[in-house]
C-alpha positions as CSV (number, residue, x, y, z in Angstrom):
1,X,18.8,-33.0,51.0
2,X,21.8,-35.6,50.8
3,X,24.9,-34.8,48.9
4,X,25.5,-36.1,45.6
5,X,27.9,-39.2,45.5
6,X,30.7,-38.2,44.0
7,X,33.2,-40.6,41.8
8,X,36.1,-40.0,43.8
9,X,34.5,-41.6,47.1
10,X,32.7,-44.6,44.7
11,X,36.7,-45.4,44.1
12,X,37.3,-45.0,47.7
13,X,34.7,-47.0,48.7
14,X,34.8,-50.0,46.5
15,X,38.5,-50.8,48.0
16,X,37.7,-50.6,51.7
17,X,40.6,-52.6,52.3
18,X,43.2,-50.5,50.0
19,X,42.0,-47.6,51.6
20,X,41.6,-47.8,55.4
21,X,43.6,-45.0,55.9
22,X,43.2,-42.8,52.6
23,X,44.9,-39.8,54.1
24,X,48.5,-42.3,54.4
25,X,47.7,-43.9,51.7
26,X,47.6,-41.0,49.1
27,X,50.6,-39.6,50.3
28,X,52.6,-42.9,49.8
29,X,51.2,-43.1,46.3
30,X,53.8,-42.8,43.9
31,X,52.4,-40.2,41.3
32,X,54.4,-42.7,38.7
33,X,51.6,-45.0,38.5
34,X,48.9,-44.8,36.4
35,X,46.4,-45.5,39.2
36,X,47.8,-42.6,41.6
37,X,47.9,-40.2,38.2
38,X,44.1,-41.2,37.5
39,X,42.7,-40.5,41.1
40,X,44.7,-36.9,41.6
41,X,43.0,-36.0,38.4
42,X,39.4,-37.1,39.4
43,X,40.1,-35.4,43.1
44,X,41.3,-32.2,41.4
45,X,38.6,-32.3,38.6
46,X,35.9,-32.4,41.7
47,X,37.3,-29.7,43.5
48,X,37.5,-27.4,40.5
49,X,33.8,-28.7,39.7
50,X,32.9,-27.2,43.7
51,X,34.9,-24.1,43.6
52,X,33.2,-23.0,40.7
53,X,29.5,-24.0,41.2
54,X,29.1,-24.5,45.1
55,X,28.4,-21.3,47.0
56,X,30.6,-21.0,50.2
57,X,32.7,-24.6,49.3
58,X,34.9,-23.5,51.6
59,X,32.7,-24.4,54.5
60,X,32.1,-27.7,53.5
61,X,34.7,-28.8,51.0
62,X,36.6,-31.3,53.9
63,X,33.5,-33.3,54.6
64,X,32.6,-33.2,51.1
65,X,35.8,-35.0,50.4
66,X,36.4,-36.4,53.8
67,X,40.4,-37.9,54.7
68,X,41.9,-36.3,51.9
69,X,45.1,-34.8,52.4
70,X,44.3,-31.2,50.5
71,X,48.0,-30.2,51.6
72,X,49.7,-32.7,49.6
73,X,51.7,-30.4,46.8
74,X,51.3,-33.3,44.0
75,X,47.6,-32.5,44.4
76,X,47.7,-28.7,44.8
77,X,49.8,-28.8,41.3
78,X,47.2,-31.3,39.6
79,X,44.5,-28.5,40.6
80,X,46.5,-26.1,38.8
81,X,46.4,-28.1,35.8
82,X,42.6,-28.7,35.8
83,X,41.4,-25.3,37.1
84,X,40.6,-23.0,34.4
85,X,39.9,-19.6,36.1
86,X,43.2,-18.4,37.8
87,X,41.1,-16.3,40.3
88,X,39.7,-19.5,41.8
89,X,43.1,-21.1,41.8
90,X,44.6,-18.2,44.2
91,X,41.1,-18.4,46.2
92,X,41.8,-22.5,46.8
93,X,45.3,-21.0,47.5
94,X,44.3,-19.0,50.2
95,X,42.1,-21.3,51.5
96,X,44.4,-23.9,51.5
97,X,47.4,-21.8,53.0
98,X,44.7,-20.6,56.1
99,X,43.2,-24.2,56.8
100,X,47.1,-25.9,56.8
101,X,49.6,-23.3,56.8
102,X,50.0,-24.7,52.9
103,X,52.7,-23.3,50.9
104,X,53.3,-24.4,47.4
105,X,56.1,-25.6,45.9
106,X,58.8,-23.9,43.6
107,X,57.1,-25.4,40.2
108,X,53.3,-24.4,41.6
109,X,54.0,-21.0,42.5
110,X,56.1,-20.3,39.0
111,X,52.5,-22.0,37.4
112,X,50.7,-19.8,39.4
113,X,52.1,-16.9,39.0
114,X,52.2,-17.1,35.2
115,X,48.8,-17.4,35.3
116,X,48.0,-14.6,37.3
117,X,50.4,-12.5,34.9
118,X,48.7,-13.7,31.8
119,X,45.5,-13.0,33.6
120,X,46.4,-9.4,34.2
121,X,45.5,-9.5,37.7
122,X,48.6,-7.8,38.7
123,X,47.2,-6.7,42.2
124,X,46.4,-9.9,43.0
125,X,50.1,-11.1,41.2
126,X,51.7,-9.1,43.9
127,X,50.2,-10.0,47.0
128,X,50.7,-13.3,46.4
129,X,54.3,-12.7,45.7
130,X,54.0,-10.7,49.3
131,X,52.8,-13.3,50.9
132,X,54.7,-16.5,49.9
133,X,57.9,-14.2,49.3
134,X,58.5,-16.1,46.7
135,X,60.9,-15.2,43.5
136,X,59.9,-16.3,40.4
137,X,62.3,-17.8,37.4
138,X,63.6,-14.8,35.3
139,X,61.5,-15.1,32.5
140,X,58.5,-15.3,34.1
141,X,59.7,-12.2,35.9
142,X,60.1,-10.5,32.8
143,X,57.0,-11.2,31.3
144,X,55.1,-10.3,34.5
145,X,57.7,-6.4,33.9
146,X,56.1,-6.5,30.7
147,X,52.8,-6.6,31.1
148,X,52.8,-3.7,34.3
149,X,54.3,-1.0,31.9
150,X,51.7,-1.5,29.0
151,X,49.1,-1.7,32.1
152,X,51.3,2.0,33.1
153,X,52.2,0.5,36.6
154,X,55.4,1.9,35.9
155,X,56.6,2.0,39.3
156,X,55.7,-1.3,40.4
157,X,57.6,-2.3,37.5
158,X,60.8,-0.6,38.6
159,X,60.1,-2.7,41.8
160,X,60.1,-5.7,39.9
161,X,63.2,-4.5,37.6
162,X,65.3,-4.8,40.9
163,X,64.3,-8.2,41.9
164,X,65.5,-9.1,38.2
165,X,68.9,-7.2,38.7
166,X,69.3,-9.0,42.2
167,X,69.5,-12.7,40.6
168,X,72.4,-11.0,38.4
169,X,69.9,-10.9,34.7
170,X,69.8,-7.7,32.6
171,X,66.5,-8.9,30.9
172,X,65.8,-8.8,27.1
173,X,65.6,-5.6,25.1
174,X,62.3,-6.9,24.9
175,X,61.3,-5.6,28.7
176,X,63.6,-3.1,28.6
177,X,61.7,-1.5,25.5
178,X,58.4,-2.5,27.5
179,X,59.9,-0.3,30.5
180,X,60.6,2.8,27.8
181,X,57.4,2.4,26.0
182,X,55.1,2.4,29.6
183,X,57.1,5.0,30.8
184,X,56.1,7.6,27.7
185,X,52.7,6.4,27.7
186,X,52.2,8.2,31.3
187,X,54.7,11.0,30.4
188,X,57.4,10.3,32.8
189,X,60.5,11.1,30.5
190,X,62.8,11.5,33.7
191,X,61.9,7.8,34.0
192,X,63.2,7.1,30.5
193,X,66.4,8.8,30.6
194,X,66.7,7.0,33.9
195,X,65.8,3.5,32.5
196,X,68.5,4.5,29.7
197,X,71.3,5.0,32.2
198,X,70.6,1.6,33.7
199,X,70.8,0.5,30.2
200,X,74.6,1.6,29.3
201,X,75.6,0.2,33.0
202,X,74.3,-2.8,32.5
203,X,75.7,-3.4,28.7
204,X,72.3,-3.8,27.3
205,X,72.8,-0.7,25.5
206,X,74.7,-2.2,22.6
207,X,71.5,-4.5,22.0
208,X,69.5,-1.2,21.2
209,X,67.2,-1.6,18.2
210,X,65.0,0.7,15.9
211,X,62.2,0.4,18.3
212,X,64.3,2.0,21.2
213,X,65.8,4.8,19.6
214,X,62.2,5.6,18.4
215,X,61.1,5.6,22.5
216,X,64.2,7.7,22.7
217,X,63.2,10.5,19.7
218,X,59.5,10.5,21.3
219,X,61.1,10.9,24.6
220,X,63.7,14.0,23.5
221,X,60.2,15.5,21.6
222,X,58.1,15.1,24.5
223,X,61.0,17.0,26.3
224,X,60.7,20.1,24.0
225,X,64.1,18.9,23.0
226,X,63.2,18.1,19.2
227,X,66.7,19.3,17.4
228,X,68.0,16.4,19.9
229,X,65.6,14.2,18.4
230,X,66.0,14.8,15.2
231,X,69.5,14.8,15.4
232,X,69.7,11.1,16.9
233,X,67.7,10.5,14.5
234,X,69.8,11.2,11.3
235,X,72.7,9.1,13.5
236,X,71.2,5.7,13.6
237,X,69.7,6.2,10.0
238,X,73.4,6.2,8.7
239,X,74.1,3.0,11.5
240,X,71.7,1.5,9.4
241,X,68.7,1.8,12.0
242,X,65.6,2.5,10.4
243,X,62.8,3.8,14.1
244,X,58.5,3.0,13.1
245,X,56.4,6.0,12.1
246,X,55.6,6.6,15.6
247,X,59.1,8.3,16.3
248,X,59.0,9.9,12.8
249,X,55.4,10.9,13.1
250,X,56.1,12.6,16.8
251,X,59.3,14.5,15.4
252,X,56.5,15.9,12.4
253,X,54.4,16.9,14.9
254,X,57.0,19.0,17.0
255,X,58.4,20.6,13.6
256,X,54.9,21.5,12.8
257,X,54.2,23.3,16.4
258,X,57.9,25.7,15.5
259,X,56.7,25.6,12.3
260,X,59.6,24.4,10.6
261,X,57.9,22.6,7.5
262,X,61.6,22.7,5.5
263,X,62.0,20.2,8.0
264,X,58.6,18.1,8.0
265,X,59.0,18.2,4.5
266,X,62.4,16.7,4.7
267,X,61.0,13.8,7.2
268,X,58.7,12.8,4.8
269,X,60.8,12.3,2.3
270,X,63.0,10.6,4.7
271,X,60.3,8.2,5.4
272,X,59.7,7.1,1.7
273,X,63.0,6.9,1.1
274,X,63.8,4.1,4.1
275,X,60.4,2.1,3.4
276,X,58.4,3.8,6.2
277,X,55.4,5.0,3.9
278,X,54.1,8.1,5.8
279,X,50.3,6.6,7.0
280,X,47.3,8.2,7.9
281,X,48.7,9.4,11.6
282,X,51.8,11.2,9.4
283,X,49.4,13.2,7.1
284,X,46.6,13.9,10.3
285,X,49.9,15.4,12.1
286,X,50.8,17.4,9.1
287,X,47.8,18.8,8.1
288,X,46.2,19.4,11.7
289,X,49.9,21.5,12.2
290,X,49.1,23.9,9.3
291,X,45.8,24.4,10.3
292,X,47.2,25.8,13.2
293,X,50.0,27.7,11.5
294,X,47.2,29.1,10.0
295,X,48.2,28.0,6.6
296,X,44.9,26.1,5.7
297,X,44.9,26.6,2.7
298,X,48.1,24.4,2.2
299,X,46.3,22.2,4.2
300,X,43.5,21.9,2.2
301,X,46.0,21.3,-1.0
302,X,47.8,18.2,1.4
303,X,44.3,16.6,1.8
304,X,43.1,16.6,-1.7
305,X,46.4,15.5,-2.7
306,X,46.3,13.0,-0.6
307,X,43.1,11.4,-2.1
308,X,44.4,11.6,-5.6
309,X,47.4,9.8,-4.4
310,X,44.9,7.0,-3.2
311,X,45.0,7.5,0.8
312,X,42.1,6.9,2.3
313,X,41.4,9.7,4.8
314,X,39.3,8.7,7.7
315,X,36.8,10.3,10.1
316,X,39.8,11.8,11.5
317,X,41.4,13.3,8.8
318,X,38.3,15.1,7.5
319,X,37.6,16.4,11.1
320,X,41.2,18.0,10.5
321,X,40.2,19.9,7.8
322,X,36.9,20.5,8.5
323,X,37.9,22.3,11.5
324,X,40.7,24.2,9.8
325,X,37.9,25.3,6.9
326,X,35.5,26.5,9.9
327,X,38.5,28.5,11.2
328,X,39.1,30.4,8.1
329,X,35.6,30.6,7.7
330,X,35.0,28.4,4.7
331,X,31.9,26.9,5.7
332,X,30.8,26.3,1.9
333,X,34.4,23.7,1.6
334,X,33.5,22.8,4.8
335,X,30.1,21.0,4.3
336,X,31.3,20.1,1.1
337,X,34.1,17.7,2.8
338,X,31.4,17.3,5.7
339,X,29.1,15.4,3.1
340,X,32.1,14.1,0.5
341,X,32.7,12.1,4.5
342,X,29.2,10.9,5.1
343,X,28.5,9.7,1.1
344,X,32.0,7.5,2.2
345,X,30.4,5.7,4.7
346,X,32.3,7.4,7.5
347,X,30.1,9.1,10.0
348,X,30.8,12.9,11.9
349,X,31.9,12.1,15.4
350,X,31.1,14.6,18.5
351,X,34.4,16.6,17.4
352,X,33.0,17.1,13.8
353,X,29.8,18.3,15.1
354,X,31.2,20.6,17.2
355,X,33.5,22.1,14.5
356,X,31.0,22.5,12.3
357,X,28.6,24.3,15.1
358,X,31.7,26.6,15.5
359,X,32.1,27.3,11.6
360,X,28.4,28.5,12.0
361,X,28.7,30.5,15.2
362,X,31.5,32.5,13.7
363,X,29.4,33.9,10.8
364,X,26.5,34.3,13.4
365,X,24.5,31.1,11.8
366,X,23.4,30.6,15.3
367,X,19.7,28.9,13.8
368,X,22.3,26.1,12.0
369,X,24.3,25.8,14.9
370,X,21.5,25.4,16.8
371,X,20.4,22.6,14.5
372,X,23.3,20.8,14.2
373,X,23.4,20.7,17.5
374,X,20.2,19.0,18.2
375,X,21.0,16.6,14.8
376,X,24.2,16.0,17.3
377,X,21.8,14.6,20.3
378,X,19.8,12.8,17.8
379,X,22.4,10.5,17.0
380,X,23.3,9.7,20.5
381,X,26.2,11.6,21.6
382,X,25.4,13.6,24.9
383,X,25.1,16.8,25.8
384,X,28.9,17.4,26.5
385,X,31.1,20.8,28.1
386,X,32.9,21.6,24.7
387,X,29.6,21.9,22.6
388,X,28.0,24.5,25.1
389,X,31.5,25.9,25.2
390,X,31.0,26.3,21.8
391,X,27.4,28.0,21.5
392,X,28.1,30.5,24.0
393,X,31.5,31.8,22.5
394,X,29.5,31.9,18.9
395,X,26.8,33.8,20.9
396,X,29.3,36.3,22.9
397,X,31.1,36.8,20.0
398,X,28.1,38.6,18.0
399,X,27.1,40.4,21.6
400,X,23.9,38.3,22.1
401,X,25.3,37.6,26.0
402,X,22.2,37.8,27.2
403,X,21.0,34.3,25.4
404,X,24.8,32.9,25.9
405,X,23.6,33.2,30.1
406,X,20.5,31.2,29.5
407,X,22.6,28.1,27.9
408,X,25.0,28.7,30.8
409,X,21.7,28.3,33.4
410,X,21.0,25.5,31.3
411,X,24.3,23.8,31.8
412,X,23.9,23.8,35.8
413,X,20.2,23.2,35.4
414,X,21.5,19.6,33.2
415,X,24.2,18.8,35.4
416,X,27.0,19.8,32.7
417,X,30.0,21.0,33.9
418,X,30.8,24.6,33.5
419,X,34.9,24.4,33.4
420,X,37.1,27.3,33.3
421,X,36.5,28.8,29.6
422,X,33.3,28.5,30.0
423,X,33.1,31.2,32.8
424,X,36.1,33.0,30.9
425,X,34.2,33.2,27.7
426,X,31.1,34.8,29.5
427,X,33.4,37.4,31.4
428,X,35.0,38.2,28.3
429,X,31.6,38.5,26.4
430,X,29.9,40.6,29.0
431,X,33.4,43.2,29.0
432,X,32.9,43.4,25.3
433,X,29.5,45.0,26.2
434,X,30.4,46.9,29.2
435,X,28.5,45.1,32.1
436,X,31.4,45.3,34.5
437,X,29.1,44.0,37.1
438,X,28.4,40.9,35.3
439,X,31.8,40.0,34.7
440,X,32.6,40.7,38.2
441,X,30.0,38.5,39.4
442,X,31.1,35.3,37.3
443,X,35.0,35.7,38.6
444,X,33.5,35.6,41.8
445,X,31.6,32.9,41.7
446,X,34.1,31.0,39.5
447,X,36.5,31.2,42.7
448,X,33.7,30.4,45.1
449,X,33.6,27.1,43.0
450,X,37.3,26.0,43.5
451,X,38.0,26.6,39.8
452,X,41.8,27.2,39.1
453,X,41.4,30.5,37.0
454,X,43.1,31.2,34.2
455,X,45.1,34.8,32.9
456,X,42.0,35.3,30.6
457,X,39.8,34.8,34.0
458,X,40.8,38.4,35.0
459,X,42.7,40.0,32.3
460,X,39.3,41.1,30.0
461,X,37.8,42.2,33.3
462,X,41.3,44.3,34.4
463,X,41.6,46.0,30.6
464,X,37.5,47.1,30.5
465,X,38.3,48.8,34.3
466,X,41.7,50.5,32.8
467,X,39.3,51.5,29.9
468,X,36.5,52.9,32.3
469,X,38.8,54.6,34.5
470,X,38.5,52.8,37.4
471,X,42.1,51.7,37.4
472,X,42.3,51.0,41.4
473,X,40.1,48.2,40.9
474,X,42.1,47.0,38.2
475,X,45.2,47.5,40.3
476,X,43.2,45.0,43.2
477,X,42.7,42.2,40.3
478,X,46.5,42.6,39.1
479,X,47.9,41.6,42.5
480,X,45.1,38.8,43.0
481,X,46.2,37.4,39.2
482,X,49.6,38.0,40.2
483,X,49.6,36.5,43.6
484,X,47.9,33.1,42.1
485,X,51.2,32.9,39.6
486,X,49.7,34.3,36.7
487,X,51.3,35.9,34.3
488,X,49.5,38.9,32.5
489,X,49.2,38.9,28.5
490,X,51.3,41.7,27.3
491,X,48.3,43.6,26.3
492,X,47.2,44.2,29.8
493,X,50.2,46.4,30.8
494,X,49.4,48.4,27.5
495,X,46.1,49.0,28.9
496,X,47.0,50.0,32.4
497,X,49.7,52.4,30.9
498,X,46.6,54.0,28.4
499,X,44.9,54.0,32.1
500,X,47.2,55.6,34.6
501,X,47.7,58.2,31.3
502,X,43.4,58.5,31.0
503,X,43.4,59.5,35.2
504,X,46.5,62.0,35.3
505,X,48.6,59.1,36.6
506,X,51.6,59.7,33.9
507,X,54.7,59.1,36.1
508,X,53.4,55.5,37.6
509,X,52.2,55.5,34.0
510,X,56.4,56.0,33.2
511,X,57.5,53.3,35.3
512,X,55.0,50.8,34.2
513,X,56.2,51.5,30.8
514,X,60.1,51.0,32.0
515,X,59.2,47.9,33.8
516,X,57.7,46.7,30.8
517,X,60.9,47.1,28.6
518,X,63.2,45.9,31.5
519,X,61.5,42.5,31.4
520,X,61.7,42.4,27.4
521,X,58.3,43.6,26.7
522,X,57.6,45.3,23.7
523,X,54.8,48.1,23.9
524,X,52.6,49.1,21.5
525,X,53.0,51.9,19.5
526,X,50.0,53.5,20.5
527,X,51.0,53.5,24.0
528,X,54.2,55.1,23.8
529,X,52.4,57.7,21.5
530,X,49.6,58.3,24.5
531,X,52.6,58.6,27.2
532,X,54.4,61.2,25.2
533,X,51.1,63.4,24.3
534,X,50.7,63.4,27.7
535,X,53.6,64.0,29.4
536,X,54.1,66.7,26.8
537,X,50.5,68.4,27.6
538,X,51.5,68.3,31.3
539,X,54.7,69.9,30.5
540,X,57.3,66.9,31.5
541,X,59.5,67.8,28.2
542,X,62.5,65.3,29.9
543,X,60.1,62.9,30.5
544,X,58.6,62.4,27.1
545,X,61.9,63.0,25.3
546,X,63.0,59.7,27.7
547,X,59.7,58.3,26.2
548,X,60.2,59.0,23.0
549,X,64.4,57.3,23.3
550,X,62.8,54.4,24.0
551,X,60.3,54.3,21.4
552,X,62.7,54.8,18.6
553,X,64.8,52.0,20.2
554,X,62.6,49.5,19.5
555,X,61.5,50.7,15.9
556,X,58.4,52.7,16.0
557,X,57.7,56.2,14.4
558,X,55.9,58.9,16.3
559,X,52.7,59.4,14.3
560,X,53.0,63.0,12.6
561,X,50.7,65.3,14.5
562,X,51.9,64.3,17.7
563,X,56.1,65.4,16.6
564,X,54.6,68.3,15.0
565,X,53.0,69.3,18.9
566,X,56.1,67.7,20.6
567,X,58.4,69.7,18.6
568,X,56.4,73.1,19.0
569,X,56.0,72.6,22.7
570,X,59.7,71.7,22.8
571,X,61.0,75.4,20.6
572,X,58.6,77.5,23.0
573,X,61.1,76.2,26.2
574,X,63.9,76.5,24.7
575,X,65.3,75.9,21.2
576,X,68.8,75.1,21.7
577,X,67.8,72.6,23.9
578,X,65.6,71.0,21.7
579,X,67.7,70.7,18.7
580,X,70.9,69.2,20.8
581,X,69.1,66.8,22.4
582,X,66.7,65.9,19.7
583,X,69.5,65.1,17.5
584,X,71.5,63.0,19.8
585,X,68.0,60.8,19.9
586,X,68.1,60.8,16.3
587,X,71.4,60.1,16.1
588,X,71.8,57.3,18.7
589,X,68.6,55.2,17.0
């Protein structure tokens, strides 16, 4: 099958005699003249025509277009113009640069680039700045800085940062703000405080504006460092400087985790006062941080105000409180906001489901659980980690383990990952009903897995063996935890102490107890109280009155009938003794 005839060669061909030699002839056209101008644009339109429709062009675009010069930059910068899909442009690009060796001029690769850049192709932005080595014009530089950090190609941008600094420009605050913002986004606050340096060096510094302080205040929170944060805060509010909620709302939420609400309290009446309304985000921090301050019921107060006050919570908000009602065991409140959301058009999401299915597991409404689960599926979200999670800790926690294994075997038997808590909630569950065996079994097989364990993985399974008696084994699983970098809940070492005391083990059962207190550990009272009722039945009187120093140290009393056995064990030694001693204890606490 012919080719089609295409315009450009009708023009050629009705002027046989104007264009003998097209290749010279184009290149001596003067792209001032409207007859040049016209038959660029018809060449170029063509070729963006074949590059787009033709399969494999580039095997036949030269005798499709015979004696053109393709090499000629006029030409390569009216394609440019005409060619709508930057991806093509670079692929003409490369074909042009492998056929001839073409490289484009300053004006074409600046047009080029910019398109790539607005394109987002940013892999394909920097090759092509790789290959042609070329350095585009500041702004466009900036722009292309830009649009890597809100991509998070954070340190491709700190490449490109240096190529600015090289032609002697700072950039805008605009870019710089850019740099801040990407760098938060991915967490890199060493980045930030960097990126900040470079700003006082370079002077741009005293262009700072409300939207960089506010990276700054996220930056400080995000660093634990939240009295910093506040603290530049309160500066540039008297400068005049007024950061977005984002700044304010991060600073709530880090007030709210050291639950300091004096001082959440105060920001929000900071932000009405400076005309940054506290929004929907605000509130969702402050409410979801009571929740977990387990002060729900103040929560619950800050929602319903809230709607009286005309906010209009969203599916987040009522997830919020939902879950904090489930946690304190309100399920009544609960579905009553759970269907108050649904009558406003606003539909539960996977999280509301699954706070719900916990609210029910917690009172042992497994049967409703179960159903909203399925009601879950139903509406098309899948069958995820967290909801199974959830079932089997509901399950374990009423001792029905047995039936919490079966939706584990139906995990693997799904294909849905089993993480971490999952095997930790079983271990935990099966130690709660004294099936050592079984708990032993999952650690094993959790670590056969490449799981990264967790404290919990072997502290349930180390304070049921101290509780059995079987405190060697628990001793094996302390320096495994130990060894991995894992640090023991303080309740453990009560345990092994109650242990060691439970096999006749009372002086390791001493220096546990002395370790404990040298690395600012606080004991519980019944421990101490065990240690000295046994060191006193085995007749270690020093020992137990060194015991009993300690405990009065810290605060605690020794339960009655325990100081009324002390003391009489004490008097049959020797009485002198007893009193002398006894009363420098009592005196010294």
């Amino acid at each position: 099958m012919g080719r089609a005839p295409f315009s450009v060669l009708t023009i050629l061909r009705q002027n046989p005699r104007n264009f003998q030699n097209p290749n010279t002839q184009l290149r001596n056209l003067s792209i001032e003249t409207k007859e040049s101008q016209q038959l660029y644009t018809e060449i170029a339109k063509q070729v963006c025509k074949i590059t787009r429709t033709k399969p494999r062009w580039e095997q036949t675009l030269l005798s499709d277009i015979p004696s053109f010069n393709f090499n000629d930059p006029l030409f390569f910068r009216e394609f440019l113009k005409q060619q709508n899909n930057v991806l093509l442009s670079i692929h003409f690009f490369q074909w042009l640069h492998s056929h001839y060796g073409f490289s484009p001029d300053l004006v074409s690769c600046n047009v080029l680039f910019d398109s790539l850049v607005e394109a987002r192709a940013f892999k394909v932005a920097m090759d092509f700045l790789d290959s042609t080595g070329f350095s585009p014009n500041p702004n466009s530089l900036e722009l292309y800085i830009q649009c890597l950090c809100e991509s998070g190609l954070i340190e491709e941008a700190f490449c490109a940062f240096s190529k600015l600094k090289e032609m002697g420009v700072f950039g805008s605050i605009k870019t710089w703000n850019s740099a801040l913002l990407g760098c938060i986004k991915i967490d890199r606050t060493d980045l930030v405080w960097k990126l900040y340096h470079d700003m006082i060096e370079s002077g741009i510094v005293a262009d700072v504006d409300a939207e960089t302080v506010g990276y700054l205040i996220q930056a400080f929170c995000n660093d634990g460092k939240v009295t910093e944060g506040y603290e530049l805060l309160r500066q540039v509010l008297e400068d005049g400087l007024v950061p977005e909620n984002t700044a304010f709302n991060k600073l709530i939420s880090r007030f709210c985790e050291k639950k300091n609400f004096g001082r959440v309290s105060e920001l929000l009446h900071t932000m009405v006062a400076r005309n940054r309304a506290p929004d929907n985000f605000t509130y969702e921090e402050v409410i979801n941080g009571l929740c977990k301050s387990r002060k729900r019921l103040e929560a619950y107060r800050v929602f319903n105000d809230l709607k009286e006050r005309g906010y209009v919570p969203d599916t987040v908000m009522y997830t919020t409180v939902i879950h904090g009602l489930c946690k304190m065991g309100w399920l009544g409140d609960a579905r009553k906001m759970w269907f108050e959301m649904i009558h406003k058009g606003l539909l539960p999401n996977e999280y509301t489901y699954n706070s719900m299915i916990h609210g029910y597991c917690r009172i042992d409404n497994l049967e409703e659980a179960k159903r909203l689960h399925k009601e879950m599926l139903d509406k098309g979200y899948g069958e995820t980690t967290v909801t199974y999670n959830t079932l089997i800790a509901g399950l374990c926690l009423h001792g029905r383990t047995d039936e919490a294994y079966h939706l584990f075997e139906e995990m693997a038997q799904k294909g849905i990952f089993r993480d971490v808590i999952t095997y930790n909630t079983l271990i935990q569950g099966y130690c709660k009903e004294g099936k050592i065996v079984n708990s032993t079994k999952l650690l094993g097989e959790l670590l056969a897995l490449g799981l990264q364990p967790s404290a919990s993985s072997y502290t349930h399974l180390i304070e049921k063996l101290c509780q059995v008696g079987d405190v060697q084994e628990a001793k094996n699983l302390w320096n495994e935890m130990c060894n991995r970098g894992l640090q023991p809940r303080v309740h453990t070492h009560d345990c092994f102490i109650i242990g060691l005391c439970g096999q006749g083990y009372f002086v390791e059962a001493t220096e546990w107890l002395i370790e404990m207190l040298r690395r600012k550990l606080k004991p519980q009272r019944k421990t101490f109280e065990r240690l000295v009722q046994c060191l006193s039945q085995d007749n270690r009187l020093d020992d137990s009155l060194l015991v009993l120093d300690f405990m009065f140290r810290i605060g605690y009393a020794l339960e009655k009938a325990i100081c009324h056995s002390l003391v009489t064990k004490l008097c049959k030694e020797n009485s002198h003794f007893v009193e002398a001693f006894l009363g420098d204890i009592l005196e010294g606490n």
